[in-house]
N, C-alpha and C positions, 0 to 999 in steps of 0.2 A: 504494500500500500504506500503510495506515494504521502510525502510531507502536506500537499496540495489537497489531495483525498480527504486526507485524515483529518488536517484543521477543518474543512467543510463538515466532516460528521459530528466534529464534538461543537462548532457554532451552532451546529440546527437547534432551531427554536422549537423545541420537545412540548411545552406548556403552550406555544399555538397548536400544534397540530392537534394537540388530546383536548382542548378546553375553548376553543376560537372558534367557531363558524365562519369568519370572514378568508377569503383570499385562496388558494387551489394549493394542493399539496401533488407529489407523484405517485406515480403506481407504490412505488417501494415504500415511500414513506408511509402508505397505506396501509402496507401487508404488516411493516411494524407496526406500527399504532395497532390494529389489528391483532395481531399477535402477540402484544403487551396485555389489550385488555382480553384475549382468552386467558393467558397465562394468568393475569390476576385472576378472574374470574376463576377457574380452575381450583387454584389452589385455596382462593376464598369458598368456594363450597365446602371444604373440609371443616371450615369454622361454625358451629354452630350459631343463628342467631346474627353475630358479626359476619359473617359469610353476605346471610341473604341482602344486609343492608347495602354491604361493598357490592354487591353484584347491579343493587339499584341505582348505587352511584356511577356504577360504569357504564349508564345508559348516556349519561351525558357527552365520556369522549367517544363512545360507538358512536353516536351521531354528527359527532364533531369531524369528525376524519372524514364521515361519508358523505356528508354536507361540502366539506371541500375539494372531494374525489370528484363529485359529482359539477364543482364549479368549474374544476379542470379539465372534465370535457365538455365545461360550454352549456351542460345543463342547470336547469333551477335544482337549489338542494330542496325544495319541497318535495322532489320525488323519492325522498327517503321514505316518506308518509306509506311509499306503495307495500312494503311488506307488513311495516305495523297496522295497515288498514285490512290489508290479509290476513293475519295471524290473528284479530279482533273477532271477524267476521269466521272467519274458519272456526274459533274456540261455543263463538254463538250459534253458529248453524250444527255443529257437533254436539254441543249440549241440548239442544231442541232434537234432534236426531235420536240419542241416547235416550229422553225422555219419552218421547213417544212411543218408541222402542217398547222401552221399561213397562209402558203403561200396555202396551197389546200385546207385550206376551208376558202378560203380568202371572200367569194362571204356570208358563211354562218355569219361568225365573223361581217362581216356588217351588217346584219342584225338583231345583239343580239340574234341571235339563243341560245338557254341556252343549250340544245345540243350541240350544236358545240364547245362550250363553257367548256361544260364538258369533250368532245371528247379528245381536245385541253390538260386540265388540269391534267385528266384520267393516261397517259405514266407518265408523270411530277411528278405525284404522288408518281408513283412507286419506279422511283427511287429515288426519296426522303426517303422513306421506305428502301428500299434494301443500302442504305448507310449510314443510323441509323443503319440498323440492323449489318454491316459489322461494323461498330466502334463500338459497343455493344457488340460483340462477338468479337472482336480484345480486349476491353478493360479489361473484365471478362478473356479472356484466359493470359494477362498477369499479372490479380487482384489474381487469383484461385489457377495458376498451383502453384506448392511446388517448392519451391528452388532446385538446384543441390545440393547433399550432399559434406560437406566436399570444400575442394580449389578449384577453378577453374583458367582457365587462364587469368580471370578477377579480381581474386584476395580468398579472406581467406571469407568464410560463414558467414555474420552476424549475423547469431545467436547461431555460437561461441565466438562471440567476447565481 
C-alpha cells in the first residue's frame, strides 16, 4: 500500500459516512459501512436486552450509507423507503394470512394435525422468502450499480476527490 493510499484511508470521514445523509459515498465505502454495522449488529445480538437497543441504533447508519449510495448514483435517497415499505406490508399481509389461517382450520390446529400445521406455516413461508429476496436484491442493486459520473446535485464524485 502506497504512502498516498494509506493517508487517504485513515482521512476518510468515518462519522459522515455512518451518521450524514448529505453528499455520495463509493461502492466500497458502502460495503464497509455495511459491514461494520452487520458486525456490530452480530455480535450485539449476543447481549441480552443491550443487544436489541444497539441493533435499533444501527438503523440510523444502515440508512445513512444507503441514502448516500443511493445519491451517488444520481438517485433520491427516499428510495430507501422501498424495502422498509416491503418488509411492513409483507409482516401485515403475513399476519392477516396466519390469522385466517388459524381461524379455518381452527377445528384441525386442535387436533395437532401436522398438516394443518404445515398448511398454516406453508403462505408464512413464502413471504418470508419473497422479503429476503426483495432486500437482497434492493441491497446488491444499490452495493453493484456504478456511481453517476462526474457532479451531481448531490454533490462532486468521490472518486474524484
Amino acid at each position: 500500500m502506497s504512502l498516498e493510499s494509506s493517508s487517504r484511508i485513515q482521512s476518510f470521514d468515518w462519522q459522515k459516512l455512518l451518521f450524514s445523509f448529505e453528499g455520495r459515498t463509493r461502492r466500497s465505502h458502502f460495503w464497509i459501512g455495511w459491514l461494520i454495522c452487520l458486525g456490530v449488529g452480530v455480535v450485539a445480538g449476543w447481549i441480552p436486552i443491550l443487544g436489541g437497543l444497539i441493533s435499533l441504533a444501527l438503523i440510523w447508519p444502515q440508512l445513512a450509507i444507503a441514502v448516500k449510495r443511493l445519491h451517488d448514483m444520481g438517485k433520491t435517497g427516499w428510495l430507501v423507503a422501498i424495502p422498509w415499505v416491503a418488509n411492513i406490508v409483507g409482516v401485515c399481509v403475513g399476519v392477516a394470512i396466519l390469522g385466517v389461517s388459524a381461524i379455518m382450520n381452527q377445528a384441525a390446529l386442535d387436533r395437532e394435525d401436522p398438516a394443518a400445521i404445515m398448511a398454516l406455516l406453508g403462505p408464512a413461508f413464502g413471504i418470508v422468502v419473497l422479503l429476503l429476496l426483495v432486500n437482497l436484491g434492493f441491497l446488491l442493486w444499490i452495493g453493484v450499480t456504478d456511481s453517476q459520473p462526474g457532479d451531481n446535485r448531490f454533490g462532486p464524485s468521490p472518486k474524484e476527490v
